[in-house]
C-alpha positions in Angstrom: 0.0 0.0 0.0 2.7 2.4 0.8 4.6 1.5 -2.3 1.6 2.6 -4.3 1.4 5.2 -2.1 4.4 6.7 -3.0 4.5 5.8 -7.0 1.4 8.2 -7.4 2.4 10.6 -5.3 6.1 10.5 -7.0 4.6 10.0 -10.4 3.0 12.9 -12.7 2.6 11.0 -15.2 0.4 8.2 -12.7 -1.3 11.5 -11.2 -1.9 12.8 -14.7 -3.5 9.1 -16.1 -5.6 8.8 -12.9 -7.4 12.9 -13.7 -7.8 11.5 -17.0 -9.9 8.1 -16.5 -12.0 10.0 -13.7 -12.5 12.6 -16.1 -13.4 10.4 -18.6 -15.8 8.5 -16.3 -17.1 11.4 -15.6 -17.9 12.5 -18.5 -19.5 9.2 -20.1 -21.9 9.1 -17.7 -22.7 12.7 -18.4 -23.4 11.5 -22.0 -25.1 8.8 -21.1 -27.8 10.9 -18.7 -29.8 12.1 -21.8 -30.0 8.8 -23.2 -31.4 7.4 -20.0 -33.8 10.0 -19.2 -35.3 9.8 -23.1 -35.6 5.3 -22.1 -37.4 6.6 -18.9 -39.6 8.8 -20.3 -40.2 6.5 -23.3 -40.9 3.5 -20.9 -43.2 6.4 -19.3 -45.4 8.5 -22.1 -45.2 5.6 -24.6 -46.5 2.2 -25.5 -45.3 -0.4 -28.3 -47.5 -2.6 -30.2 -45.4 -5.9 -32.3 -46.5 -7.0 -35.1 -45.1 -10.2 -36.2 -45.5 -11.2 -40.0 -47.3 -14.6 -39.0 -50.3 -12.2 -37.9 -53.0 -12.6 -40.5 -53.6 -8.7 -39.9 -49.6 -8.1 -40.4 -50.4 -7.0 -43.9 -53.4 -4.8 -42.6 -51.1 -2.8 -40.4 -48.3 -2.5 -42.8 -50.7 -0.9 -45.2 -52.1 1.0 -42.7 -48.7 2.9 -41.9 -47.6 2.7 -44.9 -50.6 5.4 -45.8 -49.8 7.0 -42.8 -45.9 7.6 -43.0 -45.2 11.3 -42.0 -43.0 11.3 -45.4 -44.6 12.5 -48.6 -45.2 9.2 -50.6 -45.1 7.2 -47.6 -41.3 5.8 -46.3 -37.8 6.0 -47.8 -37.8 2.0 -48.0 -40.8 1.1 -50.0 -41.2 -2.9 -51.0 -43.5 -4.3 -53.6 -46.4 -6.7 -52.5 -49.9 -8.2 -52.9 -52.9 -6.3 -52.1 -56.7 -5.5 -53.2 -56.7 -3.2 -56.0 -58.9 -0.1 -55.2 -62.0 -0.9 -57.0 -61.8 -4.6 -54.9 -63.1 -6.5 -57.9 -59.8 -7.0 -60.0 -58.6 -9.2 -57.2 -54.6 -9.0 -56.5 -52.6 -6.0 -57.2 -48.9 -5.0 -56.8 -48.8 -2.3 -54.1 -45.9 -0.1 -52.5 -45.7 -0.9 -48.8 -42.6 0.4 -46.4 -39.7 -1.9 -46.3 -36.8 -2.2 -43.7 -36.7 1.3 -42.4 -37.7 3.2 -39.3 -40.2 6.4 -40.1 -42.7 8.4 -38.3 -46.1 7.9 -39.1 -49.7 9.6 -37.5 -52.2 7.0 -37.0 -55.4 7.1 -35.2 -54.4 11.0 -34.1 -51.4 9.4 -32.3 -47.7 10.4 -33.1 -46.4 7.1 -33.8 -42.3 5.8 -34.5 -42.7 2.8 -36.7 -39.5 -0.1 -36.7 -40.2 -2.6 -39.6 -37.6 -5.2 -39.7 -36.0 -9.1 -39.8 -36.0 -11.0 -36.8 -32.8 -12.1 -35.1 -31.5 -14.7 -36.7 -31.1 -16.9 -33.8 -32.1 -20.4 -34.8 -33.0 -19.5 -38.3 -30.9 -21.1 -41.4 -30.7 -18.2 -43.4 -31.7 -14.8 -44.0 -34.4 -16.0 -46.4 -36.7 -17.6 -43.8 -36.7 -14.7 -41.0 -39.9 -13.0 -40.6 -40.5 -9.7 -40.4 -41.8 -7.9 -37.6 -43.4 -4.3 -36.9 -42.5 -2.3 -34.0 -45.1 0.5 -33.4 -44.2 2.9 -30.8 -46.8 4.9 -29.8 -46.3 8.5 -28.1 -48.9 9.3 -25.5 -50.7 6.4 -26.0 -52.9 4.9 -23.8 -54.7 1.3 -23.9 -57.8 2.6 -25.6 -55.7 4.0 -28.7 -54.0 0.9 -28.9 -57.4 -0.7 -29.8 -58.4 1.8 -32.0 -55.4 1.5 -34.1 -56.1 -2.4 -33.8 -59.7 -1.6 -35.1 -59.0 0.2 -37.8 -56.0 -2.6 -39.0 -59.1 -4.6 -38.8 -61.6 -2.6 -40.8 -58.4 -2.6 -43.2 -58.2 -6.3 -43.4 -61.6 -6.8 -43.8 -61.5 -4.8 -47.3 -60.5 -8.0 -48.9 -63.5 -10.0 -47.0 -64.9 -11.3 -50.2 -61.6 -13.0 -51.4 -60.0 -16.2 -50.5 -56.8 -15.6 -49.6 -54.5 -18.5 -50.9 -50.5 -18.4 -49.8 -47.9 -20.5 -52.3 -45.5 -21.5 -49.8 -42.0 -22.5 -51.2 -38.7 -23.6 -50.1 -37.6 -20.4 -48.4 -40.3 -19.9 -46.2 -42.0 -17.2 -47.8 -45.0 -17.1 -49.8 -46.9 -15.5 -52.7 -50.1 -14.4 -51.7 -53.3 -15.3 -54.5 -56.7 -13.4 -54.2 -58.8 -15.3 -55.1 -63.0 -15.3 -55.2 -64.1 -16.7 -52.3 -66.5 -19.8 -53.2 -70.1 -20.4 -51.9 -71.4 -24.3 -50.7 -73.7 -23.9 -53.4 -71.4 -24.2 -56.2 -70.1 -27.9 -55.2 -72.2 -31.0 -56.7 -72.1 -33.2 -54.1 -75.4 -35.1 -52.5 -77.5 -33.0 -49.9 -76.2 -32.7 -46.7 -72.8 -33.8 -47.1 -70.7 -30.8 -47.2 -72.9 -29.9 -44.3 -71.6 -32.5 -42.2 -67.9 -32.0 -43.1 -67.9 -28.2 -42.0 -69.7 -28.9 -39.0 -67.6 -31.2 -37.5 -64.6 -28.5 -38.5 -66.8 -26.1 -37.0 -67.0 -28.3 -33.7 -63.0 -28.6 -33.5 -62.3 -24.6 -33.7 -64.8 -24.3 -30.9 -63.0 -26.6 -28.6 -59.9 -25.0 -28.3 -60.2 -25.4 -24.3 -61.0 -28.9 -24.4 -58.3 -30.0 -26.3 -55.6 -27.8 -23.7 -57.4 -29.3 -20.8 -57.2 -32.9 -21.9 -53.4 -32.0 -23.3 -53.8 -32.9 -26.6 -52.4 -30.4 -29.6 -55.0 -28.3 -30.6 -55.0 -28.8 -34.8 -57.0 -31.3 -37.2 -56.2 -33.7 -40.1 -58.1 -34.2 -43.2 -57.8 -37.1 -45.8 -59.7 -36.1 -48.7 -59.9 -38.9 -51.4 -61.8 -40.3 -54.5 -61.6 -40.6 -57.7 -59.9 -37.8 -60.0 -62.0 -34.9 -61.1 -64.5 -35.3 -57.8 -63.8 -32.2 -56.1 -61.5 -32.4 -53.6 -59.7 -29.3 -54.4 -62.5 -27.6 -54.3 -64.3 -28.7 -51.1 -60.9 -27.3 -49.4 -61.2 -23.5 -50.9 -65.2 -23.5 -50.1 -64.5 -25.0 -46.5 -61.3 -22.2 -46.0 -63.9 -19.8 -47.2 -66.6 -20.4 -45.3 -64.7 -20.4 -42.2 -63.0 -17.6 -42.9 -59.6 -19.0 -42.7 -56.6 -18.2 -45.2 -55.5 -21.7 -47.8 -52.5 -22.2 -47.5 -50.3 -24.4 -50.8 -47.3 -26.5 -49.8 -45.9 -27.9 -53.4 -44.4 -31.1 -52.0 -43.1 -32.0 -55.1 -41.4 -29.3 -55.8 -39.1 -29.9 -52.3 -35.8 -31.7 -52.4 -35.2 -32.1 -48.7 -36.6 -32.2 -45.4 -34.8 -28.9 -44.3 -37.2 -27.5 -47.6 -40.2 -28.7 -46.5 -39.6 -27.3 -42.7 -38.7 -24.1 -44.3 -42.4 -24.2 -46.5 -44.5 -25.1 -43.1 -42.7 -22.0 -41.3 -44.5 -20.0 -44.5 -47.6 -20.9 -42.9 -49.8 -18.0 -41.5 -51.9 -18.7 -37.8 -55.4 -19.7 -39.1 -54.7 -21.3 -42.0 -55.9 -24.3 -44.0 -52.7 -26.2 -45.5 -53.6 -27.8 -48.0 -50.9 -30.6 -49.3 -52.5 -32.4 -52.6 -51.8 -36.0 -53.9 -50.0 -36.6 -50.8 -49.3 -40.1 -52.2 -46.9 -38.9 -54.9 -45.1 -36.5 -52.8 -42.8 -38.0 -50.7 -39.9 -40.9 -51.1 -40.7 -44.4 -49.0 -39.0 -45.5 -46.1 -36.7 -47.8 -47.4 -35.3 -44.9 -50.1 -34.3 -41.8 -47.7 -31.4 -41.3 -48.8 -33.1 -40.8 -52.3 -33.3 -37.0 -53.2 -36.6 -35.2 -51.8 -38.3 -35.1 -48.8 -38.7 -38.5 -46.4 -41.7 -39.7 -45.1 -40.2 -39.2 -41.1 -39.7 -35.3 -42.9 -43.3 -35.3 -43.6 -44.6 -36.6 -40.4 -42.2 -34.5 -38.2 -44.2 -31.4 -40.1 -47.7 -32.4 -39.6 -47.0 -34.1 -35.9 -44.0 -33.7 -34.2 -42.6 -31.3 -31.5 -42.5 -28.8 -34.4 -46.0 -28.7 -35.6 -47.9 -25.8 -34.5 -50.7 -26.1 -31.7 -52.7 -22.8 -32.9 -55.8 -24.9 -34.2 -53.6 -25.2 -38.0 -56.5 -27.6 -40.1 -54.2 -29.6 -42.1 -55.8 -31.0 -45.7 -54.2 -34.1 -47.4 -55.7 -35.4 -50.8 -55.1 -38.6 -53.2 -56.3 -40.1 -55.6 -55.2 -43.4 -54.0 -55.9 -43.7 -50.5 -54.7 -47.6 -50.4 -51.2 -46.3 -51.4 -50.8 -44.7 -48.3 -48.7 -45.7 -45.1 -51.1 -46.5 -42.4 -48.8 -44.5 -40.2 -49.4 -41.9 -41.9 -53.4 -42.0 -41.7 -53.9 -43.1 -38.3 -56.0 -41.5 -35.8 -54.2 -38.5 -34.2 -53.1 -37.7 -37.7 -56.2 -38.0 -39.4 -58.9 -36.9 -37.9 -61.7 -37.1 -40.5 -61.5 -39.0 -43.5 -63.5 -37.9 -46.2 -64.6 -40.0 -49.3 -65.4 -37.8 -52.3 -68.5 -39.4 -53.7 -68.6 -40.2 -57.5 -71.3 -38.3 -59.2 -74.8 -39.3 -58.6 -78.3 -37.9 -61.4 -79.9 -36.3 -58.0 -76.5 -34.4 -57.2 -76.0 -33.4 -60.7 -79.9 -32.4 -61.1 -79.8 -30.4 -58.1 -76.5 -28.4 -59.0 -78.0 -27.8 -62.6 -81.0 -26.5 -61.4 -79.4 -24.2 -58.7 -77.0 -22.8 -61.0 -78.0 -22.9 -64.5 -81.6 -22.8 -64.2 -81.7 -20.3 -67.3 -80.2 -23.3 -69.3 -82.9 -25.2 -71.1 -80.2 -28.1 -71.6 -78.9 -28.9 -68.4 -80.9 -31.9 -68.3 -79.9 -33.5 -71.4 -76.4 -32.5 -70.4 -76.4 -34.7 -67.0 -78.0 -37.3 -69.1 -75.2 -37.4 -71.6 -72.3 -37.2 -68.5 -74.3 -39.8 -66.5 -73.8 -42.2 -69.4 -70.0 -42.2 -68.8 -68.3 -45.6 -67.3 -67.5 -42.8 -64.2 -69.3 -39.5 -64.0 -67.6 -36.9 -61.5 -68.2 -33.3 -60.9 -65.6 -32.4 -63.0 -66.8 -33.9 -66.4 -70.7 -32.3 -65.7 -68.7 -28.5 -65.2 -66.8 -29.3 -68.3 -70.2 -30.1 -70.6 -71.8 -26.8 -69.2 -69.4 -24.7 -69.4 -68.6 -25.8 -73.4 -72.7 -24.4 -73.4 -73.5 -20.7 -73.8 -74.8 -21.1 -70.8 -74.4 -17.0 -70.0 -77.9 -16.8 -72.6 -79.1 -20.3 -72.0 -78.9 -21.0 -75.9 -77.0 -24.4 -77.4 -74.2 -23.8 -79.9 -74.5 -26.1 -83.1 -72.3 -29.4 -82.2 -71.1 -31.9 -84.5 -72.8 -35.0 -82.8 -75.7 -34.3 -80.2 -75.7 -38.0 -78.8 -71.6 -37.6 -78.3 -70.4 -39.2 -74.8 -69.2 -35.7 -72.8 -65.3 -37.5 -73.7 -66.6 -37.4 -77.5 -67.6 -34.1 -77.0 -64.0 -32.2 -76.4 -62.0 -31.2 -79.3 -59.2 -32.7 -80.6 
């Protein structure tokens, strides 16, 4: 102690080093006291809403700002996307909306500092599959402005209320966003009552979110749609999304060359979503071939039912053509929760779909005649005949052969 003593008090140049780091100390923390009183009185007049980009209203709000930006012509980052045009009939449109960037925007009468940006990329494989997420800081705001601003993101989304939403998820984990019509029961020919039943018992399994966490089970459902080509499976999934009010959502399994591929697709996947995987037969390589390029069947499984798979009530939709094709494993209760059989195409469904839709055509009936004569009438082949009429004025073109078999019928 003494000999320390000593060299400073023997020492300018110790003396001189010492001033210097105390000044220095001093003076950081100096620096620093503006910064901390601007986090205190952040973390005091202001509130922050997140929006992550698996929020079906992420879009909403990222218009909504967008419109808002204090910036004439909205922020200095501007990316293109998917939105409704403005007369809301053309469907999809390419629209400006703000980037990476931070910009000040005035929402809801509210002074608002606006963060749009990737997640960390903790636990993520690349930069392609990190999501983006919006930061909304709001100055002055209280609770009640926070659901104001959540309203009108709402009112926002709901602009697009009479289109089906359909996401193309690919290999990166992003998607391309369709908008599509949304479809009515009414235009599927299947027998009375049996669409019905199938949305009902959907219906039953989104209402029992509590159940399921009670019991412990993970709250999300599987579908096997299958039957014969051409019977509608495709399209019983975009009326039941539609009617539910749920977004489709297109994994292109055969268009995937690994399992890290298909996990990257799923993570594509919005919350309330109907995925939708089609010919589920063709898609994936066999056990005894894994090493084969493409996904595996474990891959698959892992996606649809392991630790991984989401618990957020996700309705997963499988279809084939050939159900007997399938690994039990993969269809077994837990998995699948309701099979459905597409029926083939029976006169009464036919007659009723002819009557409901084309009741201004005076041929209809000798149209489901001719299609009923086929080996194996389906859905597909009756929408084929009718829409080959001119069935907008309910008048027959001249054809070549009025007793041709619907096949007969098509041009060469």
């Amino acid at each position: 102690m003494n000999t320390l003593q000593e060299l400073m008090e023997g020492s300018p140049l110790v003396q001189g080093g010492l001033i210097l780091m105390a000044a220095g100390w001093v003076g950081y923390q100096l620096r620093a006291i503006p910064g901390r009183v601007f986090d205190l009185l952040r973390g005091v007049f202001t509130r922050v809403i997140e929006i992550r980009e698996q929020n079906p209203l992420y879009d909403a709000w990222l218009s909504l700002l967008t419109e808002s930006a204090l910036r004439p012509g909205g922020p200095r980052t501007l990316e293109v996307r998917t939105g409704v045009s403005d007369d809301c009939q053309s469907g999809a449109a390419a629209v400006f909306a703000a980037g990476s960037d931070r910009f000040w925007a005035r929402l809801c009468g509210k002074w608002c500092r606006v963060s749009v940006h990737r997640e960390d990329s903790a636990g993520s494989t690349g930069d392609l599959v990190r999501r983006f997420i919006i930061q909304v800081e709001v100055l002055f705001g209280r609770k009640a402005d926070l659901a104001t601003m959540m309203r009108a993101a709402k009112a926002r989304a709901d602009v697009a209320e009479e289109h089906q939403l359909v996401d193309l998820c690919n290999k990166y984990g992003s998607r391309r966003t369709l908008m599509l019509p949304k479809r009515r029961s009414d235009t599927l020919c299947l027998p009375e009552g049996f669409y019905d039943r199938v949305e009902g018992r959907i219906r039953e399994f989104l209402d029992s979110r509590d159940d399921y966490q009670r019991v412990g089970v993970p709250w999300r459902f599987g579908v096997l749609l299958y039957g014969e080509p051409g019977v509608g499976k495709t399209s019983l999934a975009h009326v039941l999304a539609s009617s539910l009010g749920l977004r489709l959502s297109v994994v292109p399994l055969a268009d995937l060359r690994s399992d890290e591929e298909l996990t990257d697709a799923f993570e594509g996947v919005l919350d309330r979503s109907v995925v939708l995987l089609e010919d589920i037969d063709c898609a994936f390589n066999q056990r005894e071939s894994e090493g084969a390029e493409g996904i595996t069947f474990s891959g698959l499984l892992n996606c649809i039912d392991g630790m991984q798979a989401p618990h957020n009530g996700r309705i997963l939709m499988m279809s084939t053509n050939h159900i007997d094709r399938l690994d039990p494993a993969l269809i077994r209760p837990g998995r699948v929760d309701l099979r459905v059989r597409m029926p083939m195409l029976t006169r009464q469904a036919a007659t009723d779909y002819v009557d409901r839709l084309f009741p201004h055509m005076a041929s209809r009936h000798d149209i489901v005649d001719r299609v009923m004569r086929e080996p194996a009438p389906t859905a597909a082949m009756l929408i084929n005949e009718l829409m080959r009429e001119d069935w907008r004025r309910g008048q027959r073109p001249s054809r070549a052969s009025e007793g041709g078999s619907a096949r007969e019928a098509l041009p060469a």
